[in-house]
Steps between C-alpha positions, in 0.01 A plus 500: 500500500670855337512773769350726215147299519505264784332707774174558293494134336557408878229686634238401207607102571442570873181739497331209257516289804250515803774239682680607844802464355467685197350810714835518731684479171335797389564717790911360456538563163656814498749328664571220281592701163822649487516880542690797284667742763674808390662739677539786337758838642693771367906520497531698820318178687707241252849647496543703821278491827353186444755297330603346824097312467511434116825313519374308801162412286771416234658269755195315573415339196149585549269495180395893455597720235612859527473769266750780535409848359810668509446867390899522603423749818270542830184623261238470797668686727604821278801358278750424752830327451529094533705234376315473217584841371758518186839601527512891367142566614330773677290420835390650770822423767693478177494867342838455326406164383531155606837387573473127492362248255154410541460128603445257295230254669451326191852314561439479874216341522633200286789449722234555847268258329784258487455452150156410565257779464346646202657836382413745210557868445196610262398841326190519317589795314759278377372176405162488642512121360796413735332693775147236440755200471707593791202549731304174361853261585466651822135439624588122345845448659530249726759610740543778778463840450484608075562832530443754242661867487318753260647805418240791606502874376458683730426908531780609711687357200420841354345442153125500349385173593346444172805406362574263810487165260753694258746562819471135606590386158831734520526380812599139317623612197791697691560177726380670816245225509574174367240260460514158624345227629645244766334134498690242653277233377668521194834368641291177502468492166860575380395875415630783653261637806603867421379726175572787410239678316629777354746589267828726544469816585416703184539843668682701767464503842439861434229463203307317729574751884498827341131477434442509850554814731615296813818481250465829323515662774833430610635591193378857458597542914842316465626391190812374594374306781215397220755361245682316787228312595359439179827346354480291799134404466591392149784296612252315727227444257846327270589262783164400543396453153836245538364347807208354358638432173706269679206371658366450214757286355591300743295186414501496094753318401446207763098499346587491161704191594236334701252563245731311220 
């Protein structure tokens, strides 16, 4: 019995029956057909003051799935700082711009999940079919914990949100979000459990940040200190591009010889 129609098919078989039996099996039924639980929660809550929880949910190999909006800064709250901000950009408690490298959860929750869990990074602006795909391997993983992280514009990005799907698509295009998906089933079957779903980066860093005024900023207030962090920024987006190009490699050549 499917979890996608067993509760009503249940509960017709059962209410056709005046027995005992089939009466307490009505009242349990909810029970008996497996459940879809999300949790959903923004970047602040994923990659800063409540990482500490989501890696111990990680740890527990409990079956719930998590969906990440990460619109890269604290946007309840009035656009504060967090680890989830990009290197180069403006936030409040970062007025010269963000000094560090923004964190890359993707990667870390692979290694917390020991290799377990279900990971993708998705961005419907950029491939709204990877973004359905992604979310639909997810809800039918068997494991602990898929998680998914979407990339989220966000206002204190400072742009006209109507061109929010056209930023997220930069967004991969430049590298600053590579698409992927993580399913370690697929070791199982020879294949590689990690995608990548986008190609190289087509664009700058810059094509892609100077859109935004949380970038622009910087570089009409300090230039210098603008450049700095934006050759920087670039160098990042480079190793990471590398990272998971790697990643992406690692298993081909032993599958094409299994498959032979």
């Amino acid at each position: 019995m499917s979890s996608e129609n067993g509760l009503p098919s249940l509960r017709r078989s059962s209410s056709n029956s005046d027995t005992g039996e089939a009466k307490m099996l009505n009242t349990l039924a909810d029970y008996l057909v497996r459940k879809s639980v999300w949790i959903f929660g923004g970047d602040g809550w994923a990659y800063d003051i409540g990482y500490g929880g989501l890696d111990h949910v990680l740890a527990s190999g409990k079956d719930v799935n998590i969906l990440v909006m990460d619109t890269e800064v604290y946007s309840n709250t009035g656009g504060q700082n967090s680890k989830a901000t990009p290197l180069g950009a403006v936030a409040e408690f970062a007025a010269a711009g963000r000094r560090v490298a923004k964190k890359d959860l993707g990667l870390m929750s692979i290694n917390s999940g020991n290799g377990q869990a279900y990971v993708a990074r998705i961005a419907m602006g950029a491939n709204d079919m990877q973004t359905v795909k992604a979310i639909i391997e997810a809800e039918r993983y068997p494991g602990p914990l898929p998680i998914i992280i979407a990339y989220s514009h966000c206002i204190a990005h400072g742009y006209d949100m109507k061109y929010g799907l056209q930023q997220q698509k930069l967004a991969v295009d430049s590298g600053h979000w590579p698409l992927f998906r993580f399913d370690p089933t697929k070791a199982h079957e020879g294949k590689n459990p990690f995608q990548l779903d986008s190609r190289a980066p087509t664009i700058s860093f810059k094509d892609y940040a100077y859109n935004e005024m949380r970038y622009l900023m910087l570089a009409k207030s300090k230039p210098k200190v603008a450049k700095e962090l934006l050759d920087q920024a670039q160098e990042i987006v480079n190793d990471q591009w590398h990272v998971y190009e790697r990643m992406e490699n690692l298993y081909e050549p032993e599958a094409e010889e299994a498959e032979e």
